[in-house]
C-alpha positions in Angstrom: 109.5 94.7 114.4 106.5 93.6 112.9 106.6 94.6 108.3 103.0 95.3 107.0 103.1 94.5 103.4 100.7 95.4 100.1 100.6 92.8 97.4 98.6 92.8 94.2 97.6 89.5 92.3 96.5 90.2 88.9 94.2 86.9 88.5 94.9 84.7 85.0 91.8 84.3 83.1 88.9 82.6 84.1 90.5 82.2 87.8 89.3 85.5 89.6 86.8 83.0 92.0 89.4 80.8 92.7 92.3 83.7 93.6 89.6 85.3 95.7 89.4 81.8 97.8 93.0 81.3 97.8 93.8 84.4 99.3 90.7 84.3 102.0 93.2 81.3 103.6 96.7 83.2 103.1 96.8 84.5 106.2 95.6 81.9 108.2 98.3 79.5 106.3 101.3 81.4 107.3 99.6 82.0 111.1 99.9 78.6 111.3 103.3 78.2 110.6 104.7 81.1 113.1 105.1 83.8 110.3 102.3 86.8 110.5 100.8 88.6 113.2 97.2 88.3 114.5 96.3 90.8 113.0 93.5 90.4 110.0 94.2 90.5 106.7 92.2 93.4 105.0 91.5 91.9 100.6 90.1 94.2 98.2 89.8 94.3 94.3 90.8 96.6 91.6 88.0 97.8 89.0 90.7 95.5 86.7 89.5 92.7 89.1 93.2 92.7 90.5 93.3 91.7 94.3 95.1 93.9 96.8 95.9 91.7 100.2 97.5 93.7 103.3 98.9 91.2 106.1 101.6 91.9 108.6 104.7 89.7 108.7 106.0 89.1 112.4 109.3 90.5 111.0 112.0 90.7 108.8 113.0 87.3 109.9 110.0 85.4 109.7 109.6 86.9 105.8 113.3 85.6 105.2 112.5 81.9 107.2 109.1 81.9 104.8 111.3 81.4 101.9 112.9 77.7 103.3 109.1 77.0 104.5 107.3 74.1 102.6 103.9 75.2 103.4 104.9 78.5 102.5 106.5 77.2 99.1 103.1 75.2 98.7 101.0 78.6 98.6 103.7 80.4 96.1 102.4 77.6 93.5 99.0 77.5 94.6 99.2 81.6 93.6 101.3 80.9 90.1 98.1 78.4 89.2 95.7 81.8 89.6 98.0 84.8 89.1 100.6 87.0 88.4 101.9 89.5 90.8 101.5 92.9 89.9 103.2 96.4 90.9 100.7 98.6 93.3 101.6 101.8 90.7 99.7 99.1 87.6 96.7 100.0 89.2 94.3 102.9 88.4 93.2 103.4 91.1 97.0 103.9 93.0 96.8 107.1 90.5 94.3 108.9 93.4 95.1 110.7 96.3 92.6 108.3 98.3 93.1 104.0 96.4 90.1 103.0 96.7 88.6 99.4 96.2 86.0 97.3 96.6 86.1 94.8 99.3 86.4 91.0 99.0 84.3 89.0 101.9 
């Protein structure tokens, strides 16, 4: 069974741009190894500047078999260069009845 998931990336300083651009090719990284669905990734930003990414794994396997995958290993350092992951209840805007952000193209 297929597990959407909700992360947030709080970008370090001065790397908002280059988080942005990271996480456009997320998705298509790990859709090339096998591990997410076809379906599109929806990225939005915080009013912080913090970038929400939802995906959808292929399943509880594939996210266990991303944690022995190079590539996927790869794109965890890639993130540690531009971010720090943040709890979904850190933002403001998770505070509403209806989140809503701003969308990254």
């Amino acid at each position: 069974m297929a597990r959407i998931v909700i992360i947030a990336y709080k970008p370090k300083p001065g790397k908002a741009l280059e988080l942005k651009e990271l996480t456009k090719t997320h998705v298509p990284r790990l859709r090339a190894e096998g591990l997410v669905t076809n379906r599109e990734a929806v990225i939005m930003e915080a009013v912080d500047g913090t970038v929400i990414e939802v995906f959808e794994w292929l399943s509880a396997d594939a996210i266990r078999k991303a944690h022995a995958n190079p590539v996927v290993h790869q794109l965890w350092a890639e993130y540690a260069e531009v971010c720090d992951y943040v709890k979904l209840n850190s933002l403001a805007e998770a505070g509403n009845m209806f989140a809503e952000f701003n969308a990254v193209d």
